[in-house]
N, C-alpha and C positions, 0 to 999 in steps of 0.2 A: 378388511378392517377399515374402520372411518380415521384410527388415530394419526394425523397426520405425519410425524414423528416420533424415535423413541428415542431418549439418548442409550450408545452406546457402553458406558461407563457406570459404575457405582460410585458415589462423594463419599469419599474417607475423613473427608478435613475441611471445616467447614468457617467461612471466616463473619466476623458480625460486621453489618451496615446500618448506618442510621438514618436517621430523616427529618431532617431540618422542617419547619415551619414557610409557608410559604411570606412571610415577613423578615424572616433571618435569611431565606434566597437573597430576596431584593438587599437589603443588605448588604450580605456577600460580592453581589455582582456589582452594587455600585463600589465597592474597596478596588476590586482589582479592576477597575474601570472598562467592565463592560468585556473584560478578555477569560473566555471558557478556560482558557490554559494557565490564567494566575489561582483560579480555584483551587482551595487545596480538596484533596481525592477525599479526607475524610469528611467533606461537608458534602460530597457526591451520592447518591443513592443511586442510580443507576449508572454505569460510565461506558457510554458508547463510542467515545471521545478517539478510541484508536483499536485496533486490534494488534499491534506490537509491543510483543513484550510482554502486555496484556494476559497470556493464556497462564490456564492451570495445568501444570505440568504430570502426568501417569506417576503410577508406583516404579515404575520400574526406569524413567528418569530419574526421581528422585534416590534410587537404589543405585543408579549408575553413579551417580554423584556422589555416591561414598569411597569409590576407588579409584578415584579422578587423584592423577599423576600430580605435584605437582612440580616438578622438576621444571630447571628454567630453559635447558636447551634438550627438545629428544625427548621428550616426555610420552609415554604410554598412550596417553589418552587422546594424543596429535594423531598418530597412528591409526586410535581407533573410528577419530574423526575423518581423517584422511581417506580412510578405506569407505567409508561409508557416502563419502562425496562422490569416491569413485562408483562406489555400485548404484547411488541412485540417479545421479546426473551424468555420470559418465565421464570427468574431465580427469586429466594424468596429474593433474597439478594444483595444488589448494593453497592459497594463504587465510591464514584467520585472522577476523579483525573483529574487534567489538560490536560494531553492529554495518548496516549497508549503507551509510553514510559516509563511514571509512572507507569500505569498500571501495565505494565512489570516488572520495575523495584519494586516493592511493593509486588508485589505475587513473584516474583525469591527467594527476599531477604530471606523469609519464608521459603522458600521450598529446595532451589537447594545448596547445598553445593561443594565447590573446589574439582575438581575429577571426578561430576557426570555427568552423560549423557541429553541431553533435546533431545526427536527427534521428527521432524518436514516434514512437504511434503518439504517447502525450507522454513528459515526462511529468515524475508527480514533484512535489515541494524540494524538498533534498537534491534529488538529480540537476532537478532543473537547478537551486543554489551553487551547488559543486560547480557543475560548466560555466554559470557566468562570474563566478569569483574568480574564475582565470582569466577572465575577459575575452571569454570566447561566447557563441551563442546560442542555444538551445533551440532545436527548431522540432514543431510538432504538426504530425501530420496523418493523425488519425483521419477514419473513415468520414465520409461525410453521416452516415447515419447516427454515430456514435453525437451529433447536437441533437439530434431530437429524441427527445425521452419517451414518447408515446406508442412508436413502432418498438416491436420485438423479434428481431431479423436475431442469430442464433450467435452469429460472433461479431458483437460490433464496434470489438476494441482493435479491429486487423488496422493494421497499418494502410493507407492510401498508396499504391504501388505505384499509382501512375505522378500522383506530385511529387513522390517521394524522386522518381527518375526524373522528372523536369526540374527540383531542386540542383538535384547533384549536376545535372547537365549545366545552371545556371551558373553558380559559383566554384564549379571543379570540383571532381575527385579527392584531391592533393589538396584542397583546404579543410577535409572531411578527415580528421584522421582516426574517426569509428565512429560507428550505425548502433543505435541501439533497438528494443523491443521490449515492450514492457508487460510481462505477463505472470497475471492480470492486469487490462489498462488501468490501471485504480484511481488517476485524472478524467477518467471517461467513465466512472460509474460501475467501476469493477469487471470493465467487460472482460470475456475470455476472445482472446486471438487464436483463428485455426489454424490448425495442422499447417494446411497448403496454405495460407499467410507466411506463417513462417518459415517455411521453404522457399517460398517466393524474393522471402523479402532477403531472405541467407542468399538466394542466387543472384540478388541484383545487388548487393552491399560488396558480396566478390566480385562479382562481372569489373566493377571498376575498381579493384585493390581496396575496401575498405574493409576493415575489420570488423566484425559481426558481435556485436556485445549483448545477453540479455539480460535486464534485466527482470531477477529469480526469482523475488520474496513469495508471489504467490503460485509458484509452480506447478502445485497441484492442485491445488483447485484448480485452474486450468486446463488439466490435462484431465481433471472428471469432466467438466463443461465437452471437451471433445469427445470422449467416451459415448457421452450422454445424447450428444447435438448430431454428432456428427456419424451416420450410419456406418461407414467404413474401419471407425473402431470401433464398435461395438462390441468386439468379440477379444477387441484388445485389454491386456490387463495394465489399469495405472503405471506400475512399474515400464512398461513396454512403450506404453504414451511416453511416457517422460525420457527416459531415453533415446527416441525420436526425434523430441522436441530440442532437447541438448546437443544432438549431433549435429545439427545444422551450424550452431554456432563454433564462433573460437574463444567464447567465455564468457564469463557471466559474473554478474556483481549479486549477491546474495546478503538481505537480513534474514536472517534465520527467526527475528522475533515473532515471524508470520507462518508460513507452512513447516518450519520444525518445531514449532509450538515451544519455546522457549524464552525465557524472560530477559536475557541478551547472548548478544552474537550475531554472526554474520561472516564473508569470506565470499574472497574474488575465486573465481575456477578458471583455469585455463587449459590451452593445448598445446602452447609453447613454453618450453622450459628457459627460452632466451628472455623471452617479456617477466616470464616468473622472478628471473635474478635481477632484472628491473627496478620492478616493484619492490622490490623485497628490502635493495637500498631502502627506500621512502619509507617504507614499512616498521624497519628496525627502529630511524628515528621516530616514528608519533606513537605508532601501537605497540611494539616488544617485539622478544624475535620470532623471526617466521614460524616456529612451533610452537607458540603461545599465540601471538597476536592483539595482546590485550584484552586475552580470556584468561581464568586461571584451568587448571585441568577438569575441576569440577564441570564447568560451564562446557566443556570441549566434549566431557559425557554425555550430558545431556543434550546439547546437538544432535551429537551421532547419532544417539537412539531415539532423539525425535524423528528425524527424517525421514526412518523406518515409518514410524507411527502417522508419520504424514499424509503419506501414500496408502495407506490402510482402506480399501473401498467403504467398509463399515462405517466408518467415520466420517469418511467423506460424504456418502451417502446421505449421513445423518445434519453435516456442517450445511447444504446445499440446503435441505429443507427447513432446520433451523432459520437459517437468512430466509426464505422465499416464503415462509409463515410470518417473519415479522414485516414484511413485505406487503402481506395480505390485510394482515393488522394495524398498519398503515393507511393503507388506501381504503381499508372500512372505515379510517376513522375522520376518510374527506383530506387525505394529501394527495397530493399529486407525486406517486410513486412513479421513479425513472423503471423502464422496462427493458431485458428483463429485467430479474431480480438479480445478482452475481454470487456469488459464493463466501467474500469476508463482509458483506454490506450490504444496507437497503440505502438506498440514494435517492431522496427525495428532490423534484424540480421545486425549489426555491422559490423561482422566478411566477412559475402557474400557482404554488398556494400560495403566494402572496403578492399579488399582479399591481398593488396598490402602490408598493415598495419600489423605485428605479434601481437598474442595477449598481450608479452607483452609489447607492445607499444599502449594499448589501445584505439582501433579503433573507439567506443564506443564513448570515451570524443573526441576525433580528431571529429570526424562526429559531435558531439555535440556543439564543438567550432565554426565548420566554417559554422554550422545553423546561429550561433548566429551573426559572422559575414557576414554571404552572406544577412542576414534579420531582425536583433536581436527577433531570437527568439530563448528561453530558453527553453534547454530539461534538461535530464539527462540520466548518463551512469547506466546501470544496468550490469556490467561485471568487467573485472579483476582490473579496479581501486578499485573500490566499496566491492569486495568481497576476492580478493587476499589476500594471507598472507603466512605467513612461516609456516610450519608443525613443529609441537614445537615438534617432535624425531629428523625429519633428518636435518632442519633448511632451508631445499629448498621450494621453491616458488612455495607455491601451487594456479593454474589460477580458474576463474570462468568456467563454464560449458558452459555458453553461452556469448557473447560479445553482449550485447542488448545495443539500446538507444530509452529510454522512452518519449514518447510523453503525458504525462497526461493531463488531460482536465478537468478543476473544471466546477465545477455543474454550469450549469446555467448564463457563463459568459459569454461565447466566440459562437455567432452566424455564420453561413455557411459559410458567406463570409469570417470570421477570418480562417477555414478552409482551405478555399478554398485559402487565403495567405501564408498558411504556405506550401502549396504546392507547388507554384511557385516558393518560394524560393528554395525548395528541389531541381526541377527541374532544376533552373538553376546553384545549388550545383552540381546538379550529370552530369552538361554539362562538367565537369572536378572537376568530383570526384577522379581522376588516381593523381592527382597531390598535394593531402591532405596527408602532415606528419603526422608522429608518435608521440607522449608524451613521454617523461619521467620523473619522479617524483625526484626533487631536497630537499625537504624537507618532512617530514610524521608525524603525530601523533602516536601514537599505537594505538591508537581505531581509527576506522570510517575514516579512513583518508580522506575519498572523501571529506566529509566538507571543511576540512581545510589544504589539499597538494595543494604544490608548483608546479607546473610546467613546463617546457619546452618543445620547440618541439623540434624535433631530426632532 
């Protein structure tokens, strides 16, 4: 068969988009000053902008959410999520939290105090905020192949073993108080990290007493990428990868909005029932109590049986080629596609289609704005907006590693032909891509600034 995809699924329920004028774009984008995120969704026609939260949910999600518990302590539907964390991740122990920011934020509070180190393959936006709002520091230490876009080596979001053990050797153990892993690297372009990466990287965070944290959101797509990549599970089933992959750790911080294909949620896993009663203090005051977590039962349904549906080869099959089609559609239409392709994203280098642009003038959101106006469609920059900051010794401006812009693609929404649109736009963006200004930022937050910075173009 030539077809390069099929989707696995029937559309039951079908929702309407509109399409703005490319004069009401510009418009638009001059109001919220130049920020993809003040856009409201219904002037969006295509929204690549994130894949959390984002996805359309099965019939049999939405079935489950009709006998969703909603009891405040002990509810049914904790239970049902409970058992289901344990059978596809494997941990003894679950708390629920509205989404993997919580997560984050609920196990850091715990653990990380002002001063200390967290190190990571790359932490994405969130993580990295969580660690330095305690005034501790986020440190990233992906592959070196994971900067250049052009090579396609098979997992190149693995963690650096050898900086990562020259780090710890440099500022101690005991200012380390957990290692984390982030799979899929989604700062790095959605790589998958292997197998024996993360084993590696589990033996050397124990070797010296640190706690091994991963995190979850995109768990299986990962654990297909290994399947696929890596010849020794080939014969392994998803399910079998993934619990593999979970056993090395002693827990994980999970949004569910990404690989249980659900519109919110998320949830810390662990293997110690001492850290669980921990957390659970911090837990009760922000999120609710530990058998809710700032979900209602409905939401705790749907989890559960997402996760199942996660893991589904069929699917995944189908999500891998979906992303590595718009990929192809991409770079026919003259972007400079990051390589591989990954599994929730296509990740364009920034910085190669538009080489005219310095990074800091972030090329990334310039490329990302005049998607939105040559088509309205919504991406997002993964580079020096998003990740830039000042190095708190010398006070100069330190850039991202790479100037990407993310094309994310929610589960289950957007069929071939939506693909196959946002290519043409691309295309005829890049018939005079030479003529696309620079950014500069007029206003910033201190944390996260891509949310909510002002901008201008130069």
């Amino acid at each position: 068969m030539t077809i390069p995809f099929i989707e696995p699924f029937r559309i039951k329920v079908v929702e309407p988009i509109k399409m703005t004028d490319r004069a009401e774009r510009v418009e638009i984008l001059d109001k919220v000053k130049n920020n993809l995120f003040k856009v409201p969704a219904e002037d969006v026609f295509i929204d690549l902008l994130t894949d959390s939260g984002t996805n359309a949910m099965s019939d049999r999600q939405w079935s489950a959410m009709m006998v969703g518990d909603e009891s405040y302590a002990g509810a049914k539907s904790f239970y049902k999520f409970e058992q289901a964390v344990k059978d596809i991740l494997g941990f003894p122990y679950v708390l629920p939290t509205h989404q993997g920011r919580a997560a984050e934020g609920m196990l850091f509070s715990k653990l990380v105090k002002a001063g200390q180190f967290v190190p990571n393959n790359r932490h994405f936006d969130t993580t990295h905020a969580n660690v330095m709002a305690l005034g501790a520091h986020p440190m990233d230490f992906s592959v070196d192949a994971a900067e250049d876009s052009a090579i396609d080596p098979p997992f190149k979001g693995n963690m650096d073993l050898e900086k990562l053990e020259v780090f710890i050797n440099e500022v101690g153990a005991e200012n380390i108080p957990l290692g984390m892993l982030t799979i899929t690297n989604n700062s790095a372009a959605g790589q998958p990290v292997s197998m024996d990466n993360i084993r590696k990287t589990a033996a050397m965070y124990h070797r010296y007493g640190i706690l091994f944290i991963i995190d979850a959101c995109r768990f299986a797509e990962n654990a297909w990428f290994i399947k696929t990549r890596d010849e020794a599970y080939a014969g392994k089933s998803i399910r079998e990868i993934v619990l593999e992959m979970f056993s090395y750790a002693d827990g994980c911080t999970m949004s569910a909005k990404k690989d249980a294909i659900v519109n919110i949620g998320g949830f810390i896993g662990l293997r110690d029932e001492k850290l669980k009663l921990r957390i659970s203090e911090k837990l009760i005051i922000h999120e609710g109590f530990i058998t809710y977590g700032g979900l209602s039962g409905r939401d705790l349904e749907a989890v559960a049986q997402g996760l199942y549906e996660g893991v589904d080869e069929d699917y995944l099959r189908y999500r891998e080629s979906h992303t590595r089609y718009l990929g192809k559609v991409l770079q026919d239409a003259g972007m400079h596609v990051y390589q591989p392709t990954g599994g929730h994203a296509v990740y364009v280098d920034a910085g190669k289609t538009l080489p005219h642009i310095p990074k800091d003038q972030f090329p990334g959101a310039a490329l990302a704005n005049m998607m939105y106006v040559e088509g309205g469609v919504r991406t997002v920059e993964i580079g020096s907006l998003m990740f830039g900051h000042k190095d708190p010794a010398s006070g100069e401006m330190v850039l991202a590693k790479n100037e990407l812009l993310r094309f994310a693609i929610p589960r289950r929404v957007y069929t071939r032909s939506h693909l196959d649109y946002v290519g043409e736009v691309a295309k005829d963006l890049m018939a005079h891509a030479d003529t696309i200004r620079g950014l500069r930022i007029t206003w910033e937050p201190e944390l996260l600034r891509h949310f909510l910075a002002d901008l201008e173009w130069v």
